[in-house]
Phi, psi and omega in degrees: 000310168318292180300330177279340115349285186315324177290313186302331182296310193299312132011277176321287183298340154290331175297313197279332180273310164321316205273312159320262171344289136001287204281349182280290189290357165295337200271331205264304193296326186285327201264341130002290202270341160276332194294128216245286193220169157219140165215156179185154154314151129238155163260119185258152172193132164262165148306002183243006179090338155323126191223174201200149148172165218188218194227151113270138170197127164228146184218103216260146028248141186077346191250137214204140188213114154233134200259091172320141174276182160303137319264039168284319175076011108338106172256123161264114207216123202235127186281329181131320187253021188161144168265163176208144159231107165300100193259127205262349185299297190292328145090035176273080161295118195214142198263175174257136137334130201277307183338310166266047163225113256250003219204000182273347151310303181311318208273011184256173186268353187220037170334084175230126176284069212265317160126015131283286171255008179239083180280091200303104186253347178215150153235134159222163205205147113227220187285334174234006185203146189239154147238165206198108156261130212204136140252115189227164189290292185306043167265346160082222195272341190289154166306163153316153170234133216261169210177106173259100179256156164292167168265341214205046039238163172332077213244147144294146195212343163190151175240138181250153177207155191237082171351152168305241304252354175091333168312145196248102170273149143228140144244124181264150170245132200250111176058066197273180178203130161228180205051028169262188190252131148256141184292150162310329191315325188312287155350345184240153188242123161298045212308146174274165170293355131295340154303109159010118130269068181271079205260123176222133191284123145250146205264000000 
């Protein structure tokens, strides 16, 4: 009688952590697949000791724009039908892969996490914060990538990626504000006429 009390119990709690489970990632995917636009501070930091910050600004479906503070000197600026990285020091243009870019998860309109092309490899939950690590086939060279939210109310708030070089990046995002309206203008990149056209695909 006891083991069987014991199966049930287990039975039970397994159904009930699933079912829990599910309902957090339906929850990840709906405000994922509503969010519309963003903009934020970010803080970049690597695992090589690299630090960064800057301007975020997305705009779905596709469109991505970050702007490096001093003295890094960097623009990333993605229209929906190609990125380009602007290196402003070097006065370098070069386009990008939407693939290589960590943040091209977000940018789509129909986000699903199905355990096909989007594999869920970490879950963590506790009262104020949730992480979610996914392996999805459009990741180009990069790593799983880690999506960290508040919980209360439900904010993106950093994403970790582990580089072709093997660096472990996360960008935390700072005062984020979403859905507001942004011009597409933000989004197109403006080479000046003195620039190179030295268009080279990075990697």
């Amino acid at each position: 009688m006891e083991r069987l009390f014991l199966a049930i119990l287990f039975t039970l709690f397994c159904h009930s952590a699933h079912a829990q489970s599910a309902e957090n990632i339906k929850k990840i995917e709906t405000y994922l697949n509503n969010l519309k636009s963003l903009q934020a501070t970010f803080v970049q930091m690597a695992s090589n000791g690299a630090t960064a910050e800057g301007r975020l600004f997305i705009k779905k479906p596709n469109k991505i724009r970050m702007e490096y503070a001093d003295p890094v000197n960097v623009l990333i600026a993605g229209d929906g039908n190609f990125i380009v990285y602007n290196d402003t020091e070097l006065d370098q243009v070069s386009h990008i892969d939407y693939d290589d870019i960590p943040a091209s998860l977000i940018l789509g309109n129909d986000i699903k996490i199905d355990g096909k092309n989007i594999k869920i490899l970490d879950f963590y939950q506790d009262s104020g914060s949730t992480s979610i690590t996914l392996d999805y086939a459009q990741k180009g060279n990069l790593g799983p990538i880690t999506l960290v939210f508040s919980n209360n109310p439900m904010e993106l708030k950093q994403w970790k990626i582990i580089d072709p070089q093997s660096v472990e990046v996360s960008v935390s995002l700072y005062d984020a504000q979403k859905d507001l309206p942004l011009d597409d203008k933000i989004f197109k990149f403006k080479e000046k006429k003195s620039s190179p056209r030295s268009y080279k695909k990075k990697r």
